[in-house]
C-alpha positions in Angstrom: -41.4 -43.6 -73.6 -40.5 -46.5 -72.0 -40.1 -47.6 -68.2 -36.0 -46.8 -68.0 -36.8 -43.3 -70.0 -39.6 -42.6 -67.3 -37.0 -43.3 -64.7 -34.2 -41.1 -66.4 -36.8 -38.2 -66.5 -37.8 -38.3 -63.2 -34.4 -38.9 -61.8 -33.0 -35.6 -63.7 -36.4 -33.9 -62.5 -35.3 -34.8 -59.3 -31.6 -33.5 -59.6 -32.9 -30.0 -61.3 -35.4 -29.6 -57.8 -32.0 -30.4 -55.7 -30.0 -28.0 -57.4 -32.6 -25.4 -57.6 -33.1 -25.8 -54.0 -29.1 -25.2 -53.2 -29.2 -22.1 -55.5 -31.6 -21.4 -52.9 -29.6 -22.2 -49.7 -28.9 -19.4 -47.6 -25.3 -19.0 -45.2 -27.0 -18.3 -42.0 -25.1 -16.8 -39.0 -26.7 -18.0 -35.1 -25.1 -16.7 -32.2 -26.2 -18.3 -28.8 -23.9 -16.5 -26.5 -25.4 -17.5 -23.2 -24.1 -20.6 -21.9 -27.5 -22.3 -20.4 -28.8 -25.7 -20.8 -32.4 -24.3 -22.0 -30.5 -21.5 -24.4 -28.2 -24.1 -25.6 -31.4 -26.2 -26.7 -33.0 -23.4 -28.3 -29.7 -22.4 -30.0 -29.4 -26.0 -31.4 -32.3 -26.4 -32.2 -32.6 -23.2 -34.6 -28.9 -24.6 -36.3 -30.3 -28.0 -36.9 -34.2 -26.8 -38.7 -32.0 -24.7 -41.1 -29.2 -27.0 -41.9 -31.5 -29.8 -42.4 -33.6 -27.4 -45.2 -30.3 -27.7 -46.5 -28.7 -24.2 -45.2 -25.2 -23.2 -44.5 -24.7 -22.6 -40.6 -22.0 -21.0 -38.5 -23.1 -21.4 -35.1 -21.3 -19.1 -32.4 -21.9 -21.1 -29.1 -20.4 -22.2 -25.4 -21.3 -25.6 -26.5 -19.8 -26.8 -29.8 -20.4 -29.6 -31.3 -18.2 -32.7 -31.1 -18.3 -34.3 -34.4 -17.7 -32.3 -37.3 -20.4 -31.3 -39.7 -20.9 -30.9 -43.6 -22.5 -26.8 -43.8 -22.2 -26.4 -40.3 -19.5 -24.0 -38.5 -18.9 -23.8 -35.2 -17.3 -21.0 -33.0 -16.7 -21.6 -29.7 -16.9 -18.7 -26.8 -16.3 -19.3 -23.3 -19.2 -19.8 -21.1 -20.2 -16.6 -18.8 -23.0 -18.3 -17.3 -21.2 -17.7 -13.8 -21.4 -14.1 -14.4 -25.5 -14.7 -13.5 -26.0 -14.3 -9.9 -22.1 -14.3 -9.0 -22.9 -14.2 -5.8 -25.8 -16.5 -5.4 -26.8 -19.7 -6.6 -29.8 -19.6 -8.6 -32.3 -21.3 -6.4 -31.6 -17.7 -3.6 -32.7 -15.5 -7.2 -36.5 -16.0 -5.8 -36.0 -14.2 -2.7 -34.6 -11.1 -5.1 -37.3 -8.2 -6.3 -37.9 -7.8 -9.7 -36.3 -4.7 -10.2 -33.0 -6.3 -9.1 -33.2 -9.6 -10.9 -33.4 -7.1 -14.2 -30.4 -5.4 -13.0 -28.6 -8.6 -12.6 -29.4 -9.7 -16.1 -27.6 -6.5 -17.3 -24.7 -7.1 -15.1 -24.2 -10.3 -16.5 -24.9 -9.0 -20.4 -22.0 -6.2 -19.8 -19.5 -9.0 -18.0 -20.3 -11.4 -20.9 -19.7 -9.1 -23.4 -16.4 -8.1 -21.4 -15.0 -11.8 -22.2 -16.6 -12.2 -25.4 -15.1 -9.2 -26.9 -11.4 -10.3 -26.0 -12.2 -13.8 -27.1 -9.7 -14.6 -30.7 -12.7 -16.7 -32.0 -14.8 -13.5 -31.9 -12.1 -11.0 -33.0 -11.5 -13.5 -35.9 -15.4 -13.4 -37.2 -15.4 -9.6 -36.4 -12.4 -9.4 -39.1 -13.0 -11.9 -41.7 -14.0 -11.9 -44.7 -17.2 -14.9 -44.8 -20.6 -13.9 -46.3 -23.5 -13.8 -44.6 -27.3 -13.9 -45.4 -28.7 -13.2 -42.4 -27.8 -13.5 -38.7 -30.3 -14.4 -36.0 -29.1 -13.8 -32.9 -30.4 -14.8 -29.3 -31.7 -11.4 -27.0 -30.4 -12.1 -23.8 -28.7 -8.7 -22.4 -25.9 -9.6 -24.9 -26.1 -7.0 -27.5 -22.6 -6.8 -28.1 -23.0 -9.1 -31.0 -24.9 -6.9 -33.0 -21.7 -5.3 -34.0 -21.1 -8.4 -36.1 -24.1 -7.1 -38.4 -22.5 -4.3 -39.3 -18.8 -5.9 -39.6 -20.2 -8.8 -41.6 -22.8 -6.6 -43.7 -25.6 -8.8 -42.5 -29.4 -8.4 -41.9 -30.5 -9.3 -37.8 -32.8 -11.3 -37.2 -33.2 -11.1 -33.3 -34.6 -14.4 -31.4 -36.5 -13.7 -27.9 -35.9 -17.0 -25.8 -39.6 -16.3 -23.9 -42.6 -14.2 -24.2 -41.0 -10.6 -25.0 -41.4 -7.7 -22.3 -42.3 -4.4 -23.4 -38.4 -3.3 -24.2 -37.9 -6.6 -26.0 -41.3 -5.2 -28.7 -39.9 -2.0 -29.2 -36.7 -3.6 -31.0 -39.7 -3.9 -34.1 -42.3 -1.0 -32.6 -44.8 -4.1 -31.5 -46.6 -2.9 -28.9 -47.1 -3.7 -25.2 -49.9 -1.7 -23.4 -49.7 -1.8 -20.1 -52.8 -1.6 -19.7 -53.6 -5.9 -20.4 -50.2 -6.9 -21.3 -48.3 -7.9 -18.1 -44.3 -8.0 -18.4 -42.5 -11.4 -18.4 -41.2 -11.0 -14.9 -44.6 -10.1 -13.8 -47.1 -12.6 -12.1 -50.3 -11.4 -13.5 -53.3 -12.0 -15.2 -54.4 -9.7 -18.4 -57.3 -8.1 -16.1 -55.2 -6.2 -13.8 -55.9 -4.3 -11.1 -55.2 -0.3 -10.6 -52.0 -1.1 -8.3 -51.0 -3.9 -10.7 -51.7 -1.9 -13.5 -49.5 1.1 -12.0 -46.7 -1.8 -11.0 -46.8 -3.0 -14.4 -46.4 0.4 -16.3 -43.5 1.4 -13.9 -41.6 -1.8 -13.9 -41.6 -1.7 -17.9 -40.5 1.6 -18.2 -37.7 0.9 -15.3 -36.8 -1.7 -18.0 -37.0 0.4 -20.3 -34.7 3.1 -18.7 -32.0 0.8 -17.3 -31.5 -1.0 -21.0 -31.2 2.2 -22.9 -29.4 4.1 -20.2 -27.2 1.5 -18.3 -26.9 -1.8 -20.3 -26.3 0.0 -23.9 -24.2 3.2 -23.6 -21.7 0.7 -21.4 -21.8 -2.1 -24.1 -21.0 0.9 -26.2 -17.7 1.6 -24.0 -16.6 -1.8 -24.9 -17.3 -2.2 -28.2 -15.4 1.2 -28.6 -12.7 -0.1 -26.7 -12.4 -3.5 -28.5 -13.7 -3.6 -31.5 -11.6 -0.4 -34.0 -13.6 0.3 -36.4 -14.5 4.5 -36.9 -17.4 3.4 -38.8 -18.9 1.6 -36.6 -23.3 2.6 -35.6 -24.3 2.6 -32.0 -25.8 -0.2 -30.6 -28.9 1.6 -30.5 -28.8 2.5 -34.2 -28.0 -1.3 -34.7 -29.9 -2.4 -32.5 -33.3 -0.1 -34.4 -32.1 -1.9 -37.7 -33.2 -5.4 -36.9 -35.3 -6.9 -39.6 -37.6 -9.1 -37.4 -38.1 -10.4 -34.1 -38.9 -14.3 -33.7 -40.3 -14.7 -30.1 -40.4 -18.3 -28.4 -43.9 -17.7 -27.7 -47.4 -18.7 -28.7 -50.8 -17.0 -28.0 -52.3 -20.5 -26.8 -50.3 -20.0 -24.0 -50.1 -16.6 -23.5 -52.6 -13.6 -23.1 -53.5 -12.1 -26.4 -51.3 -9.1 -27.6 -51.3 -6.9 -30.5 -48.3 -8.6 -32.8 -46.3 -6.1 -35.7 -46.1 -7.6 -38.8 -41.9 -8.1 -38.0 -42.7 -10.0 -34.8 -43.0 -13.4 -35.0 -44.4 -16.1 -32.8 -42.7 -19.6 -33.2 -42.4 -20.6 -29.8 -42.1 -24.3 -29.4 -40.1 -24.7 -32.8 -37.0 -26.9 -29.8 -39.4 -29.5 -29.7 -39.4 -32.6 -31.9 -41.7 -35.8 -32.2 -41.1 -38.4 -29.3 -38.2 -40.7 -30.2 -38.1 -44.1 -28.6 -37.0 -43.9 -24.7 -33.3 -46.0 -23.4 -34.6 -49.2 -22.6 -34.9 -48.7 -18.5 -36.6 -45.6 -18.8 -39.4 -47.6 -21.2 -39.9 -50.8 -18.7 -40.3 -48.6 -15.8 -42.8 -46.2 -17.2 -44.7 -48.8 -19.3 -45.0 -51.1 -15.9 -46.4 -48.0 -14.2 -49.8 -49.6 -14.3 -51.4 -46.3 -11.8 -49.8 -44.1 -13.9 -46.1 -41.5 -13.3 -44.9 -38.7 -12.6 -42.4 -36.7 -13.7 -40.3 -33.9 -12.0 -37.9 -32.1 -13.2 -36.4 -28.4 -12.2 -34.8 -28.0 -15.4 -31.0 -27.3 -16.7 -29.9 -24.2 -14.2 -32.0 -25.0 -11.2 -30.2 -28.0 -9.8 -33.0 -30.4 -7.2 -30.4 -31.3 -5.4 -29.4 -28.4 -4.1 -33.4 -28.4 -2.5 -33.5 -27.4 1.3 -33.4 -30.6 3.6 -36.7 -29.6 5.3 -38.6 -28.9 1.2 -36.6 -32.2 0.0 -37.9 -34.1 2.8 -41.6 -33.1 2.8 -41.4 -34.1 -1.0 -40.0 -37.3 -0.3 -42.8 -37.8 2.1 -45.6 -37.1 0.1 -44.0 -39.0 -2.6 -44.0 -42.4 -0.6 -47.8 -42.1 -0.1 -48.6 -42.6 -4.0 -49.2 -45.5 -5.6 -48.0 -44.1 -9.0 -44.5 -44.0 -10.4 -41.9 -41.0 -9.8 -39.2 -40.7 -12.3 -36.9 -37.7 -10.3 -34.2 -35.5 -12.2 -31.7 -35.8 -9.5 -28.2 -34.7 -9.8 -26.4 -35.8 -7.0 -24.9 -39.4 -6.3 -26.5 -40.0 -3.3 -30.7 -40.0 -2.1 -30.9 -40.4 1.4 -34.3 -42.2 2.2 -35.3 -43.0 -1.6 -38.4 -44.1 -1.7 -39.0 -47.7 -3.7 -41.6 -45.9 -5.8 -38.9 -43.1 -7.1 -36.3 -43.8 -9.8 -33.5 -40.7 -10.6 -31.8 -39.8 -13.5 -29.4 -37.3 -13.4 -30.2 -36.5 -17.0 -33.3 -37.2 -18.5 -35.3 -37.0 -22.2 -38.1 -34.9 -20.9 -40.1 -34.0 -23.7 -39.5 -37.9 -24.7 -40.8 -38.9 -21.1 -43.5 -36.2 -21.5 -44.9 -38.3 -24.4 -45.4 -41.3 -23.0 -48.9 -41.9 -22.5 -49.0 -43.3 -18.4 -47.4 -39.8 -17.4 -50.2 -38.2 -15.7 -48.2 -35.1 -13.9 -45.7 -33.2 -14.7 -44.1 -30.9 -11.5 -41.6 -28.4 -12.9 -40.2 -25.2 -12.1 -42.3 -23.4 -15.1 -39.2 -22.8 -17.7 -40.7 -21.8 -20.8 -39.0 -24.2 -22.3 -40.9 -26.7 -20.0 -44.4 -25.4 -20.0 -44.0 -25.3 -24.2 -43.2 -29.4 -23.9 -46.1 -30.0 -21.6 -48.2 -27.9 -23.6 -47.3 -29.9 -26.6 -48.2 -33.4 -25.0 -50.8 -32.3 -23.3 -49.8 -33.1 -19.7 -50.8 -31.0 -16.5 -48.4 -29.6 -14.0 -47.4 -28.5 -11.0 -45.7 -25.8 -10.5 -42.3 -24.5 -8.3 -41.2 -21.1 -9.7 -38.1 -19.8 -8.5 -37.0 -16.8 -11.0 -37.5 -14.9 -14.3 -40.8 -15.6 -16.2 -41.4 -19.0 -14.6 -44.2 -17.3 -11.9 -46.0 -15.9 -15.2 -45.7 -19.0 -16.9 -47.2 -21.2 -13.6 -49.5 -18.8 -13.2 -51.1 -18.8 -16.7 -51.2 -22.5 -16.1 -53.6 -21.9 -12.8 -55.5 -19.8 -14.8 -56.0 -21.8 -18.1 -56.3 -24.6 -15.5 -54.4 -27.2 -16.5 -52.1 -26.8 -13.4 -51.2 -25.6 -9.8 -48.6 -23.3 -8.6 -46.6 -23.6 -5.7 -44.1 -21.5 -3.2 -40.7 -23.4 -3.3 -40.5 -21.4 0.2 -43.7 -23.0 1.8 -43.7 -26.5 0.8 -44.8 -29.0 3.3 -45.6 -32.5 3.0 -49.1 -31.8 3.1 -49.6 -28.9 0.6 -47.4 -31.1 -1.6 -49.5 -34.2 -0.7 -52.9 -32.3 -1.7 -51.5 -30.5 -4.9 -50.7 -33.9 -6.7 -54.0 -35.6 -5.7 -56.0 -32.7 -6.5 -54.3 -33.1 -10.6 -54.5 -36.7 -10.5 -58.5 -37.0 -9.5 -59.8 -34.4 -10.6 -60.1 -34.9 -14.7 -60.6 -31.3 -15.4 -56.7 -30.7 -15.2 -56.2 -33.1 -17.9 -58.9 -31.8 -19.9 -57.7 -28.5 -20.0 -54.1 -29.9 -21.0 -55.5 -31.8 -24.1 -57.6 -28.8 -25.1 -54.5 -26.0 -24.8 -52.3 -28.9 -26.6 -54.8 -28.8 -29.1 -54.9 -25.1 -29.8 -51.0 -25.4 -29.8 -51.0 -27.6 -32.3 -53.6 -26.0 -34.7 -51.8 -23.4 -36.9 -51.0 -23.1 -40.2 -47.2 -24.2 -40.1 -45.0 -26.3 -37.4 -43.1 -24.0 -35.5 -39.6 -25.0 -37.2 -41.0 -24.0 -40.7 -42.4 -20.8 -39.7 -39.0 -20.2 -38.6 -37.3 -21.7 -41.7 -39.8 -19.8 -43.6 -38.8 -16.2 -42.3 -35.2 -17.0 -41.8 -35.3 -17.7 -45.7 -37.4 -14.8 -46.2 -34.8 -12.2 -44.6 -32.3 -13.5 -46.6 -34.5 -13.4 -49.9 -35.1 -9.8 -49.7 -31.6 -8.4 -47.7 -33.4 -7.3 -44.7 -37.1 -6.5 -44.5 -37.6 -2.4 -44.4 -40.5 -2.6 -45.8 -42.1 -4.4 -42.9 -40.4 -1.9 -40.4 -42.5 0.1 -38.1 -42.4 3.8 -38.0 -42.8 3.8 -33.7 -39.0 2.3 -33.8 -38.1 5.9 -35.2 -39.9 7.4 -32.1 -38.6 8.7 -28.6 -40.6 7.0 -25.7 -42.2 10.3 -25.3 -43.4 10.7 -28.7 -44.3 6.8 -28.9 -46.6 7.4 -25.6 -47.8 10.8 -27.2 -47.0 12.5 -24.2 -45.6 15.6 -26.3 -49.5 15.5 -27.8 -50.8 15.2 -24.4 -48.7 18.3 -23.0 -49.7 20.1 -25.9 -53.3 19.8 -25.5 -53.2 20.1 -21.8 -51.6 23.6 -22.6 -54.4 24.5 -24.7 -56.8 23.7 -22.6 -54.7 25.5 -19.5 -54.7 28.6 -21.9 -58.0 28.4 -22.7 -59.4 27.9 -19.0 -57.4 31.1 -17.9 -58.5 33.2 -20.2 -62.5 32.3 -19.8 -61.7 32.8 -16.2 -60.0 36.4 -16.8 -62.5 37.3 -18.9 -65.1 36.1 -16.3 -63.5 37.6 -13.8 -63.7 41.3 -15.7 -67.6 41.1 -16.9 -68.3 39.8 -12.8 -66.3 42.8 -11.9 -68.2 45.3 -14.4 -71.6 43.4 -13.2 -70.8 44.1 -9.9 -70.2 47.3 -9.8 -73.1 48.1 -11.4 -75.6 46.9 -9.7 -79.0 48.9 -8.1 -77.6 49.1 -5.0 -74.5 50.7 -5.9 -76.4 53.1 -8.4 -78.6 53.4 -5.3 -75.2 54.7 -3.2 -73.7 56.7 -5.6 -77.6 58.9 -6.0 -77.3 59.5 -1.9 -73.6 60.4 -2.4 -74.3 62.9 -5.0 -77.5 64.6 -3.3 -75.3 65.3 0.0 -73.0 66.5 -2.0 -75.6 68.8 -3.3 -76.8 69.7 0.1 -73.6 70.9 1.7 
């Protein structure tokens, strides 16, 4: 066979493999409902791994693209994020308990769902006819969506945007003993103490409680209300039919947990290889001859809206450093600026993260955030305000590649010490190269192992056979607390009756002892005598 016959072979070789692998593509359904910068990465990010394996996308979304797309659908809802916290902004959501902040999250899952379900780009997708492989759909107190499995006739995948709580496991019966697993919103370590222990078990079954007893029967009301459709499953029977759980989550950075086989850690699948920074951003950080810092609070938490008295003590420890401070600040004006400080009010932080004279990265502790400094490597400080971001800083302190702070008791000189204490001591960024190496070592890239069980849903229609039995269980018979009664009623039985019986042969023992014998001989003689 000649060259041009060699070339013709491969070349239809080549053609067969592209055809086979768009037999192969899938029409994949995301909905994103919650209009945040973090979920709106996450949401994105998900769309773009499967359309570039060469997947059909319809992306339901606040945030729709602005150039149109070959494969790739968008449908655009309107953006409830004001609905979180209505009445505070979301720095104030640190001074709230936990129990409250949960509450809130349902409040703002039922008023969401409210909108979404009068929206005419929803009803339209609720009624039309499009095919579907397999849906994945974001968990984030929105489970109004899940009637779109059922209208659609489509497998769920359900995506967990941070480490999942004990309610968000028992969507696939994965575990969460209370015991060692601390819930998300929860600051602690997996060697609790007793109180922790008992705060731990009681705030997860408060979860528990308020999401099947508030958030869903009133989701229900709505759905009922909106959506007409007699044959239509309850959430909760919806809601127990989800093929597998993907959690944005790895055990590198988490405490170790027992995993069923439908849940599925890809956490860190948003983030991509560093791409070359804008032009400024490059001169600044490569001139930074003592090294920078970055600080950033993330896409909700806004710095500017910082209390004068925490901004300024920031700024002042700031202007004691000889290292370079690259600020996400989004306001036009910086009273007192520093010349060592440079703002963006938009910046490419996993991008910046990457470049090799960062030496600190101060953060509010997104997950989002700690999985990007995990990935480069970096050590952090860090400001939690709300959600899982105290658990996250916290499990930074104690795999020690970082420091957390109060946002409420900042000063200049706590601030001061914290950033000197990361920047000479080396063990901080020894730590964050070892954890970014246990990130990285696993058998697929996070995007593939999501690509891989995406595709693997849709191969099979669902996947029952990977389905625990414990989602079929009540909470009491999932705790065996039915068993436990039982047994306790046993033993309860058991107890009385030894005790009854004890009590009789005592009794029978008693009254025959010597000295009564002894009592009843002199009672009888006297009665012989008179």
């Amino acid at each position: 066979m000649g060259a041009s016959g060699a070339q013709l072979l491969l070349a239809a070789l080549a053609l067969v493999a592209c055809l086979a692998e768009g037999a192969r593509a899938a029409h994949v359904l995301v909905v994103f409902p919650v209009g945040s910068g973090s979920h709106r990465n996450l949401g994105q990010a998900i769309a773009r791994g499967l359309h570039a394996r060469g997947h059909r996308v319809t992306v339901v979304s606040p945030f729709p693209r602005q150039q149109p797309l070959q494969n790739w659908t968008d449908v655009a809802i309107p953006n409830t994020i004001h609905f979180f916290g209505q009445t505070s902004g979301f720095l104030e959501l640190g001074s709230s308990n936990n129990f409250k902040k949960f509450k809130m999250m349902n409040d703002y899952g039922i008023s969401s769902c409210e909108v979404y379900l009068q929206d005419e780009n929803v009803k339209r997708l609720m009624n039309s006819n499009e095919k579907f492989d397999v849906m994945i759909i974001e968990i984030f107190f929105c489970e109004c969506f899940l009637t779109l499995s059922h209208r659609l006739k489509v497998p769920i995948i359900q995506f967990n945007t941070f480490w999942p709580g004990a309610w968000t496991g028992d969507i696939v019966g994965s575990p969460s003993p209370y015991a060692y697993v601390p819930d998300t919103f929860l600051a602690y370590t997996d060697h609790m103490t007793f109180f922790e222990r008992l705060h731990n078990a009681v705030f997860g079954l408060y979860c528990k409680l308020i999401r099947e007893m508030y958030l869903l029967p009133k989701m229900e009301d709505l759905v009922r209300r909106h959506v007409n459709d007699p044959t239509m499953p309850t959430l909760s029977e919806l809601d127990r039919s989800t093929s597998m759980l993907l959690t944005n989550s790895h055990v590198s950075l988490q405490y170790p947990r027992p995993l069923a086989p439908a849940l599925v850690e890809v956490g860190g699948m948003h983030v991509n290889p560093p791409k070359k920074l804008p032009k400024d951003l490059q001169e600044y950080l490569d001139g930074a001859k003592d090294g920078a810092i970055y600080f950033s609070l993330g896409s909700n938490l806004r710095s500017a809206d910082l209390p004068n008295e925490t901004r300024s003590a920031i700024v002042n420890a700031f202007s004691k450093l000889k290292q370079r401070i690259l600020w996400k600040w989004e306001a036009e004006t910086f009273p007192g600026k520093p010349d060592n400080l440079k703002l963006g009010k938009w910046l490419p932080q996993s991008d910046i993260l990457a470049h090799k004279n960062i030496r600190l990265f101060i953060t509010h502790g997104g997950f989002l955030s700690t999985l990007e400094t995990v990935y480069h490597g970096v050590p952090v400080i860090g400001i939690p305000v709300f959600s899982d971001q105290d658990l996250n800083m916290l499990q930074a302190e104690s795999k020690g590649y970082g420091i957390r702070l109060r946002l409420n008791n900042i000063t200049s000189e706590t601030f001061y010490w914290a950033i000197t204490e990361i920047l000479n001591n080396p063990r901080y960024q020894t730590k964050a190269k070892d954890l970014s190496r246990l990130y990285h070592d696993r058998p697929r890239t996070p995007m593939e192992e999501l690509v891989y069980w995406t595709e693997y849903v849709a191969r099979h229609k669902g996947a029952s056979h990977m389905r625990s039995a414990a989602v079929d269980l009540s909470w009491y018979q999932l705790c065996l607390l039915d068993v436990i009664i039982f047994m306790l009623t046993i033993v309860t039985v058991v107890a009385s009756l030894i005790v009854i019986i004890l009590r009789v042969v005592l009794r029978f023992l008693f009254s025959s002892t010597p000295k009564n014998i002894a009592e009843n001989g002199i009672k009888k003689n006297l009665k012989k005598k008179q």
